[in-house]
C-alpha positions in Angstrom: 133.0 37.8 47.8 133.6 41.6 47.5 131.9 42.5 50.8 134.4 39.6 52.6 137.4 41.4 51.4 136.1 44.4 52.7 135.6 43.4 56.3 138.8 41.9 56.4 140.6 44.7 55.3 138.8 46.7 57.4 139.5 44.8 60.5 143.3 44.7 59.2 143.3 48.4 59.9 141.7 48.7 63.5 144.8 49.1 66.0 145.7 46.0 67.7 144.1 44.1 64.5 142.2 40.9 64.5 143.1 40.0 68.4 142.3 43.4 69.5 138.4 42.8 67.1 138.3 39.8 68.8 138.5 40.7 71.9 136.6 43.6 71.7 133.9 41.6 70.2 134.2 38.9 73.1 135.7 36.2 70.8 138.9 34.3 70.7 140.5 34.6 67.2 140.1 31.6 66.0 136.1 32.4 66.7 136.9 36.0 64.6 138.3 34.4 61.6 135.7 31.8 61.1 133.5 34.9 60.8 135.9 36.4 58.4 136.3 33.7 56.5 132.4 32.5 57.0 134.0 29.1 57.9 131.4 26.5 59.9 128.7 28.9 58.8 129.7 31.9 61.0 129.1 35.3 59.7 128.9 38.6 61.5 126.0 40.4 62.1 125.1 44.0 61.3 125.4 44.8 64.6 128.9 43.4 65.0 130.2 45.1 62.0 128.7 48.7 63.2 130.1 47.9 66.4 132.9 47.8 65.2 133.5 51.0 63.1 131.8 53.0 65.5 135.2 51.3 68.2 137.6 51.6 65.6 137.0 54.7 63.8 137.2 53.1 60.4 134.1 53.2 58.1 135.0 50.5 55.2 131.7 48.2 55.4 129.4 51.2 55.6 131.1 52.7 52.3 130.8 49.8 50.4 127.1 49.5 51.4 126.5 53.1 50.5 128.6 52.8 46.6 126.8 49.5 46.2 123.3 51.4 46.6 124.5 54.6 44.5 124.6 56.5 48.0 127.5 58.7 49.7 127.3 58.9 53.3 129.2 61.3 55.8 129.1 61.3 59.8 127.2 64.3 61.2 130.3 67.0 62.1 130.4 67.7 66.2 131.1 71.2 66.4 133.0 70.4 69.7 135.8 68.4 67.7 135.8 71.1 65.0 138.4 74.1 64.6 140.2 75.5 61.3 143.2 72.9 61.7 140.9 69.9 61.3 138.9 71.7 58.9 142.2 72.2 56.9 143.2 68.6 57.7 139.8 67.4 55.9 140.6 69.3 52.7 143.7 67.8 52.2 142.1 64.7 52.7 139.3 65.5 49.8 142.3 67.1 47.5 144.4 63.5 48.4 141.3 61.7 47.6 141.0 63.2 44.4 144.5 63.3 43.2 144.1 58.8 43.9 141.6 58.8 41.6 142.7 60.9 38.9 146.3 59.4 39.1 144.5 55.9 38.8 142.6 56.8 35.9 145.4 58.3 33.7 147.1 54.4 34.3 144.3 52.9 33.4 143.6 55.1 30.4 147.5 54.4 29.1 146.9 51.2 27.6 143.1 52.8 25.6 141.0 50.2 27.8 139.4 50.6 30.6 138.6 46.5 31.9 135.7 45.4 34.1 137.6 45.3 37.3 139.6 48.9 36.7 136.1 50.0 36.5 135.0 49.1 39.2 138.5 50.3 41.3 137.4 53.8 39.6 134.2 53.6 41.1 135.0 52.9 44.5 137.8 55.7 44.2 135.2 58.0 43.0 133.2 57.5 46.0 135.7 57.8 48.0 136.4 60.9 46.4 132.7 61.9 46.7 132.5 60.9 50.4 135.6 63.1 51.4 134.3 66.6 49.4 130.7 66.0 51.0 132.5 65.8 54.5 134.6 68.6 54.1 131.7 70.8 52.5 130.0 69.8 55.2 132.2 70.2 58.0 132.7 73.8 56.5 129.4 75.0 56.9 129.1 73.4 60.1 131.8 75.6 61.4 131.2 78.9 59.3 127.4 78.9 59.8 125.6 81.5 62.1 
């Protein structure tokens, strides 16, 4: 059920949303949300779902594979689409990143309990977290090294 949400939040993010997924994907959207919703036995395929975050810059399917295995992944920096600005830009990021989780934790902590599911909200946050420090690190020596 978890993975579900996932690709249907992440296709609620791609610009143009689920008509422009659908098209892109050479379906009408009534075909797309079958697949979303796994209606008449249609799923998508790992191909589809790469497909589309490689299109649609977003990365939310292949995150939650890589927390669910215990694994942080970041894409390859090209040094042709690297200067100090983005470098700067993905710092902020990582800080932002950081500053979610903490901020999410203190609330949690407030009542003394930390439930099942605010555990598992903190440890998607932490890999979020994680996955935005290894890209800036990264990105960093990309830039910087001789």
């Amino acid at each position: 059920m978890a993975m579900k949400k996932t690709i249907i939040e992440m296709i609620e993010k791609c610009q143009g949303g689920k008509a422009a997924v659908a098209g892109f994907l050479g379906l009408t959207e009534q075909a797309l949300n079958n697949r979303l919703y796994q209606t008449k036995g249609q799923r998508f395929t790992d191909d589809e779902l790469i497909a589309i975050e490689c299109e649609y810059g977003v990365s939310d399917w292949s995150d939650e594979i890589n927390r669910r295995l215990g694994k942080v992944a970041v894409n390859v920096p090209h040094l042709d689409d690297l200067d100090e600005v983005e470098l700067s830009a993905l710092q902020l990021r990582e800080l932002a990143e950081r500053g979610i989780l903490f901020s999410q934790l203190s609330e949690f902590l407030a009542d003394g309990v930390i439930t099942s599911v605010e555990a598992e909200i903190l440890r998607k946050l932490v890999h979020r977290h994680q996955s935005a420090t290894l890209k800036a690190v990264e990105c960093t020596i990309a830039l910087h090294q001789k």
